[in-house]
C-alpha positions as CSV (number, residue, x, y, z in Angstrom):
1,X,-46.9,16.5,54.5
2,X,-49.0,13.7,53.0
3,X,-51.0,13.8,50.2
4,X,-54.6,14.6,52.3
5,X,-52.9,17.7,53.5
6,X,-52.2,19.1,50.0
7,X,-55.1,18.3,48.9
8,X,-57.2,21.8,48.2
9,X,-60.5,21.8,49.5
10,X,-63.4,21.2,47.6
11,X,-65.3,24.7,47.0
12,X,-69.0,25.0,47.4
13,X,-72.1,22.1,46.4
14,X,-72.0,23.3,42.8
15,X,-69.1,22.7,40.2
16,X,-68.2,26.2,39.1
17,X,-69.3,25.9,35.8
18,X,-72.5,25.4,36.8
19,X,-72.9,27.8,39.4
20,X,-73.9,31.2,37.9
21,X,-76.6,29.4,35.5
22,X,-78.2,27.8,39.2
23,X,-77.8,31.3,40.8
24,X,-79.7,32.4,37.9
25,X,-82.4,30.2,37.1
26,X,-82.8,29.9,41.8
27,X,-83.2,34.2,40.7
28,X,-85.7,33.9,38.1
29,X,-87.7,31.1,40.1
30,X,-87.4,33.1,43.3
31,X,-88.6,36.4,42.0
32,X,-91.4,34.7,39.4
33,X,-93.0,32.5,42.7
34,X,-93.0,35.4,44.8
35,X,-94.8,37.9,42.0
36,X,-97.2,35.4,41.4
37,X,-97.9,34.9,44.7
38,X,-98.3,38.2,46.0
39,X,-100.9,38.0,42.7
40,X,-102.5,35.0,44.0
41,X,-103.2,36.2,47.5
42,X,-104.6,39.4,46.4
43,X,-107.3,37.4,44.2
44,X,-111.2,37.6,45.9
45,X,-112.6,34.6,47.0
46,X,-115.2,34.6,43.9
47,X,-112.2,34.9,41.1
48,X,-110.3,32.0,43.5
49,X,-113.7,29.6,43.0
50,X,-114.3,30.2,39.4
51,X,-113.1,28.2,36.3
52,X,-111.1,31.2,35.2
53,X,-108.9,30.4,37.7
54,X,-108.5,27.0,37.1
55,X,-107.5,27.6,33.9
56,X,-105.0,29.4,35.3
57,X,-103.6,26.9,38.0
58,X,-103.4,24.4,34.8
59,X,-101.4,26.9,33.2
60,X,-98.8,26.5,35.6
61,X,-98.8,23.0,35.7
62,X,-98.7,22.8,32.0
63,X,-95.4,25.2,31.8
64,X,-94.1,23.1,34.4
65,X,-94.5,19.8,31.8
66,X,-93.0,21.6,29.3
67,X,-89.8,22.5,31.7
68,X,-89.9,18.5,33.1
69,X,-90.2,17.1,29.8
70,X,-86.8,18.9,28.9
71,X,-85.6,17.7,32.4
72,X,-86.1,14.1,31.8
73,X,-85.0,14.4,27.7
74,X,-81.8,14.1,29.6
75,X,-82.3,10.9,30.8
76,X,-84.0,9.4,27.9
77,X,-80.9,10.7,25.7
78,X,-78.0,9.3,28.3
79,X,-80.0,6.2,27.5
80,X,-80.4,6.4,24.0
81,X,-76.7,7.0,23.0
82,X,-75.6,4.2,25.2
83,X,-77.8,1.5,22.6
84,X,-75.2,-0.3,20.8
85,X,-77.3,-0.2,17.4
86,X,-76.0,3.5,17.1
87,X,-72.4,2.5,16.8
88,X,-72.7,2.1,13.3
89,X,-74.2,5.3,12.8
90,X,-71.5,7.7,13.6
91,X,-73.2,11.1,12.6
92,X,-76.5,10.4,14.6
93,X,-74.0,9.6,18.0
94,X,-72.7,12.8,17.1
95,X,-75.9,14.7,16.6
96,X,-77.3,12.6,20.0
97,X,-73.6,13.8,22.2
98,X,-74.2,17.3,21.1
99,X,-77.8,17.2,22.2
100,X,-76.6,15.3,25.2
101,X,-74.4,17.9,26.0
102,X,-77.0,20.6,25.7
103,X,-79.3,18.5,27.7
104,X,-77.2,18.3,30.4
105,X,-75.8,21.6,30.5
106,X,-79.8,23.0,31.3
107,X,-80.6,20.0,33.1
108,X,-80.6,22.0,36.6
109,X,-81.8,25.6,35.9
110,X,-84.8,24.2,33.7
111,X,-85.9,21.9,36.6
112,X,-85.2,24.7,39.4
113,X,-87.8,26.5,37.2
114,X,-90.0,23.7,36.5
115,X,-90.3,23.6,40.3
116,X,-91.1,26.6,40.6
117,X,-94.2,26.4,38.4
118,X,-94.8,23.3,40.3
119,X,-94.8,24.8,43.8
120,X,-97.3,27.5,42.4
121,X,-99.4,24.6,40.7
122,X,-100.0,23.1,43.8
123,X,-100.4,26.7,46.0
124,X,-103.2,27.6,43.4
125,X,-105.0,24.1,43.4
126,X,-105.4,24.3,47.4
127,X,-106.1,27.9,47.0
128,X,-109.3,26.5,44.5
129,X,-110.4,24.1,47.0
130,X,-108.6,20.7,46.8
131,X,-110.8,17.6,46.5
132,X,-110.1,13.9,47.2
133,X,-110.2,12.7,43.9
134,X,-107.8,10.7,41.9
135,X,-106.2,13.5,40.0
136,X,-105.3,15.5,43.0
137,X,-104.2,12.8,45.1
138,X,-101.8,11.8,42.1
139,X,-100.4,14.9,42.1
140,X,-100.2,15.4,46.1
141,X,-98.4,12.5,46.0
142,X,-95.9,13.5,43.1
143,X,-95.5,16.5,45.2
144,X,-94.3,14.4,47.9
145,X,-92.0,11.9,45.9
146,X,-90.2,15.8,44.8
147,X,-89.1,16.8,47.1
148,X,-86.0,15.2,47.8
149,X,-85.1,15.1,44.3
150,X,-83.2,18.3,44.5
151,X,-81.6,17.7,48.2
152,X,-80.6,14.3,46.2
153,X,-79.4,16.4,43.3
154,X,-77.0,18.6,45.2
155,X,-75.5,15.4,47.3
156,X,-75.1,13.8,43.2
157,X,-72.7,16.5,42.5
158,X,-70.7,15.7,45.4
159,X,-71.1,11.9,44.5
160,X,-72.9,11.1,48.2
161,X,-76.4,10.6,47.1
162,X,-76.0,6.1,45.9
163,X,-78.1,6.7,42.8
164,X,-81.1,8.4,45.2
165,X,-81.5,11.5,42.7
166,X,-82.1,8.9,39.7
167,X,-84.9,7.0,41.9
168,X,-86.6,9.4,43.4
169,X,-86.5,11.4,39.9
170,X,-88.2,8.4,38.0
171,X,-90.4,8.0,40.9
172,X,-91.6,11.6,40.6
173,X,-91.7,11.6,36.7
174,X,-94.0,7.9,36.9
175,X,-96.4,9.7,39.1
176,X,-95.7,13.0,37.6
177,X,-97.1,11.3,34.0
178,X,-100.0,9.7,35.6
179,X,-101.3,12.8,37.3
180,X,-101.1,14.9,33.8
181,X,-102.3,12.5,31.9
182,X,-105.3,10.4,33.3
């Protein structure tokens, strides 16, 4: 026998470590999109024109900042703790690895989550009427720059994807910034 033979096969996309906290958060994000939804479809089409209701489609867009900005603190951290100025500050690397760590550990469920707010985010805004102005065409097109972020993410773990989950995740969080905040 050579060594390819004895080899044991590699189990599932997800490391087992991580894979009951993605069952989990896929769970919560599943069931949450589908009550809202069934919420959203039963609304009249006076409630679905009114600005109650946009404040309500922002609301979901604004929970779904709040989930990305925790997504991409992971990034921004990797970065940070790989500056050479903290070498000389031992306790702050320490503080920064254990944040790291924490960072990483709810990088995935938070952003299956946050994608879940955003599919709704975008559901509501063409259930509202969607209009061909700068803000919504930002956001169309972060929508589109998305959605191979997580197809990207589960090739990463595997190490298949050549850096594609990073690009198309800056990508998306570039347009993703100018669409919440011009």
């Amino acid at each position: 026998m050579n060594a390819r033979e004895i080899r044991a096969p590699k189990h599932g996309w997800i490391p087992k470590k991580e894979r009951i906290w993605v069952i989990v958060a896929i769970v919560i994000a599943a069931t949450f999109m589908l009550w809202e939804l069934k919420g959203l479809l039963q609304l009249s089409s006076a409630t679905l024109h009114s600005r109650q209701f946009e404040h309500t489609f922002k609301d979901f867009g604004s929970n779904a900042r709040i989930g990305l900005f925790f997504v991409l603190a992971y990034y921004v951290l990797l970065r940070v703790i790989r500056l050479r100025t903290l070498n000389s500050l031992g306790n702050v690397k320490k503080w920064l690895a254990t944040l790291l760590r924490f960072a990483r550990r709810w990088h995935t469920p938070i952003a299956i989550i946050a994608i879940a707010f955003i599919i709704l985010h975008a559901v509501a805004v063409f259930m509202h009427g969607f209009k061909f102005d700068f803000n919504n065409l930002s956001g169309l097109l972060a929508l589109l720059v998305l959605l191979p972020v997580p197809f990207s993410g589960l090739f990463r773990y595997q190490r298949l994807d050549r850096k594609w989950h990073l690009r198309s995740g800056v990508a998306f969080a570039v347009l993703f910034l100018i669409h919440s905040f011009l």
